[in-house]
N, C-alpha and C positions, 0 to 999 in steps of 0.2 A: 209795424215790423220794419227793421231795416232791410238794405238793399242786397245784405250780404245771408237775411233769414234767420237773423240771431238777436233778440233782444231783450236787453236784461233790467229787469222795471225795479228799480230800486224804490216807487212810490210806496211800494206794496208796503214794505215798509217804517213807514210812516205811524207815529203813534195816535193815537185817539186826539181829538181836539179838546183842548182845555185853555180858556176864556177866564181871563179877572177882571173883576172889575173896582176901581180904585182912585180913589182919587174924584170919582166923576168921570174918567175913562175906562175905556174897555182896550184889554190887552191881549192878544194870543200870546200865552204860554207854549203853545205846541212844539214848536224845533227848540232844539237848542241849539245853535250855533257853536262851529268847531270849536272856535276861538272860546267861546265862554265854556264849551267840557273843558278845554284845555286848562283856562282861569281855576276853573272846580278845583280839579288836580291838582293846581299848584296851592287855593285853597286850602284843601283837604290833608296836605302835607305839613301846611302850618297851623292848623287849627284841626281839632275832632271834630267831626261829621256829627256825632255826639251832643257834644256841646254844643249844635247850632238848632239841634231837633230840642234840646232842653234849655232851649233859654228864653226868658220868660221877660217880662215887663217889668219885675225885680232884679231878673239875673242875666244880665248882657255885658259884654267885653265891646266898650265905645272900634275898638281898632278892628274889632272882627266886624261888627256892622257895617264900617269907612270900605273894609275889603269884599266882603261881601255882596254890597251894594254896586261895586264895580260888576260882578258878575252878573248882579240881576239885570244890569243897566244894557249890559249884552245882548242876554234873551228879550228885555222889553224892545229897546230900538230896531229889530225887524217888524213888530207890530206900529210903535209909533216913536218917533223919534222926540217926540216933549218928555217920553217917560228917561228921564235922565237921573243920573243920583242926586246931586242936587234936587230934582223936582220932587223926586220920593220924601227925601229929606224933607222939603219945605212947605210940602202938602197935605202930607200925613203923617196920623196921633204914631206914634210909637207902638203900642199895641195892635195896630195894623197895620203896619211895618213889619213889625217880626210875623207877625201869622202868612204876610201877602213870601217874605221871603220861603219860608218855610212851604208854601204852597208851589213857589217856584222851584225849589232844591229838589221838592216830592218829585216833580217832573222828570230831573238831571238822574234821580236814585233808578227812577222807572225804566229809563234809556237804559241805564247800565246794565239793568237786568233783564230787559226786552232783549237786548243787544246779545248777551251771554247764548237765551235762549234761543232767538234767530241765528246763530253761529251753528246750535246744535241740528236743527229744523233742516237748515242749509245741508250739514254733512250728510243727513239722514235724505235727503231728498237725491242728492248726488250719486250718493252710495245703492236709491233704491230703495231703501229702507222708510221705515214710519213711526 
C-alpha cells in the first residue's frame, strides 16, 4: 500500500501467459507492447485483419508479411532480443512463420477484447454494481 492508502494494481490485469516456442527458442507472447498495439493499428488500417487470419502457405501478400513481422519483432524483443525479423525470416519454414504470426496477432485480438471487457468490470465495480 502506498503512503497516501490508495493503491491501484494494474498487474491484475495482466493477460494469461502464452509461451512459443520457435526456431529452437522459447518466446513470451504475453504483453504486448504499447508500441507494437500501436504498429497493429496502423497495420490493421492498411491491411484486413482478415486477410492475415486467412493466409495460408499458398495465399500470402510478400509486403504484409515484411510489415507484419516488424510487429511481431516488437512483442518478441521484450522476451529475447535474437528474435529479430530478420532471424524469423532466416530460421524459419514459411509455414511456421505464418502460424507463429498468427498465434501472435491471437494475442493483440485477445487484449483488445479483454481490454473492452475490463473497461466494463471497472465501471460496474466503481458504480457498485456486478
Amino acid at each position: 500500500m502506498s503512503e497516501n492508502g490508495l493503491l491501484k494494481d494494474f498487474d491484475i490485469l495482466a493477460p494469461a501467459k502464452r509461451i512459443a516456442r520457435i526456431g529452437g527458442e522459447e518466446i513470451d507472447v504475453t504483453i504486448v507492447p504499447a508500441r507494437a498495439a500501436l504498429k497493429f493499428i496502423s497495420f490493421s488500417k492498411k491491411y484486413s485483419v482478415q486477410s492475415l487470419e486467412s493466409m495460408g502457405q499458398d495465399s500470402f501478400d510478400p509486403g504484409m508479411i515484411d510489415d507484419i513481422l516488424e510487429v511481431v519483432e516488437l512483442v518478441c524483443k521484450r522476451s529475447s532480443v535474437k528474435i529479430t525479423k530478420d532471424w524469423l525470416l532466416d530460421n524459419v519454414d514459411i509455414k511456421v512463420l505464418l502460424e507463429f504470426v498468427q498465434y501472435v496477432f491471437a494475442g493483440m485480438k485477445n487484449v483488445s477484447s479483454e481490454e473492452s471487457s475490463s473497461r466494463e468490470e471497472g465501471k460496474n465495480l466503481e458504480s457498485g454494481t456486478s
